[in-house]
N, C-alpha and C positions, 0 to 999 in steps of 0.2 A: 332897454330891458328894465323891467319892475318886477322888483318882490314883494308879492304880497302872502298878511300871515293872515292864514286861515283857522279855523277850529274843528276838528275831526274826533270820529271814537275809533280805541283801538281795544281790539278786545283783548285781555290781559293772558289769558293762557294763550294762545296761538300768536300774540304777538302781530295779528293782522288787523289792516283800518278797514271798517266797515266801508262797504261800497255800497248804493243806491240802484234798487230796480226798479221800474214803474210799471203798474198791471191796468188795465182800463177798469171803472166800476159799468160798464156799458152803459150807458146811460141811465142809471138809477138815480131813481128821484131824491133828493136834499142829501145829494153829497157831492162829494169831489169828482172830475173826469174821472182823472185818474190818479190811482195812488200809490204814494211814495212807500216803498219796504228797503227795511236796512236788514243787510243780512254778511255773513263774511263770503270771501270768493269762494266759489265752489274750487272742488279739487280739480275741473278741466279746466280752468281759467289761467292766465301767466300771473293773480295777484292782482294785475293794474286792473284798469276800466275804471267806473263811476264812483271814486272814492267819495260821500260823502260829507260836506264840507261847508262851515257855515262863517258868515265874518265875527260873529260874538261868540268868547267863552260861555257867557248865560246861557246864549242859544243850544250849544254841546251841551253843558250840563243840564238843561229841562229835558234836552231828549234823551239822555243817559238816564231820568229817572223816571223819564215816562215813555210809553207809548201810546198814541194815540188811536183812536177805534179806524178801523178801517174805512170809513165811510168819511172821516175828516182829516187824512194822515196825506198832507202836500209835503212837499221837497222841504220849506224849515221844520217841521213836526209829525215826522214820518212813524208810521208803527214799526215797530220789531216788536222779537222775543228773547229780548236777553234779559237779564237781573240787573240792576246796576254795578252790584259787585263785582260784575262780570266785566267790564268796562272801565274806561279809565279817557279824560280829555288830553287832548294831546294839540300841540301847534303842528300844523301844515301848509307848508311854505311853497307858497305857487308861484311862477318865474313867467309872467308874461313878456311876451317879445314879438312885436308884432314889427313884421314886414311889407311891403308893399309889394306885388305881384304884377306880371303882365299878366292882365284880365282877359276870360275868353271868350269870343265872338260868341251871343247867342243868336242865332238866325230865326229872320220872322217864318212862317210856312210855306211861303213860295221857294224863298230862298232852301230851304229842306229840301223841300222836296227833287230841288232842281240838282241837289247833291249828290242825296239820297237814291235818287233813281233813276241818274243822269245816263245808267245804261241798259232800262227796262222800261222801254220807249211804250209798252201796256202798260204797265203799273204806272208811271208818268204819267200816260193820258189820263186816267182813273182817277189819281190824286190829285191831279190839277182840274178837273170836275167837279171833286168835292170843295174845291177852294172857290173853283166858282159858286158853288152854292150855298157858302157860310166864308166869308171873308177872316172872319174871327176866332180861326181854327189857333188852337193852343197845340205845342208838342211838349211832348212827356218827357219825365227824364231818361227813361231807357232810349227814345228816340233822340235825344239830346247826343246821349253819350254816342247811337250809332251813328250820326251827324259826324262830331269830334272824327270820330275814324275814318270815317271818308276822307274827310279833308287833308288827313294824315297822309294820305296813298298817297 
């Protein structure tokens, strides 16, 4: 287990830490994919999610007294709309702890399919068709996860 200190805003009246939303610029020309908006948790939210959070005190306060145009505002120099007054930096103490897991089988497409539709001897033939005819068939993750549950049975 490691503790690391981070640099967060808390906004001073609500006493809440800014969390991080990302919106897409759709592809517009000379700027960011997409970008970074600091705002407090909405009222349906539990508080937690995307709190905001940089390794340098400097980094917290440039963004506390700036926001950046929408068109250049990434995850360290994010736009909002608050005052700085409005704000205050704070340390935020992150507990990493990392485990090792038993790792889960991902099946090539044959192997899928052979799972997947081991009891829909049409749809079998069908899909095993298309695999003759593109070897290099990818599955998706929804297909992934319906995998998972077969296997389950």
């Amino acid at each position: 287990m490691e503790l690391k200190i981070k640099y967060a805003l808390r906004h001073k009246k609500s006493g809440k830490l800014l969390i991080v939303e990302t919106s897409s610029n759709r592809d517009s020309d000379y700027c960011c994919d997409i970008q970074h908006i600091l705002s407090l948790p909405s009222k349906y939210s539990d508080g937690e999610g995307d709190v905001w959070c940089v390794d340098e005190m400097s980094g917290a306060t440039y963004v506390k007294h700036n926001s950046t145009s929408w068109f250049n505002a990434g995850y360290e120099t994010p736009t909002h709309e608050f005052k700085p007054e409005e704000l205050e930096v704070v340390e935020y103490e992150v507990i990493v702890n990392v485990r090792e897991i038993k790792q889960q089988e991902y099946p090539d497409f044959l192997t899928y399919i052979n799972v997947v539709y081991k009891d829909s001897e049409n749809e079998l033939k069908c899909m095993l068709g298309q695999y003759e005819m593109d070897k290099n068939i990818k599955i998706g993750l929804y297909n992934y996860k319906k995998y998972l549950e077969k296997i389950v049975e």
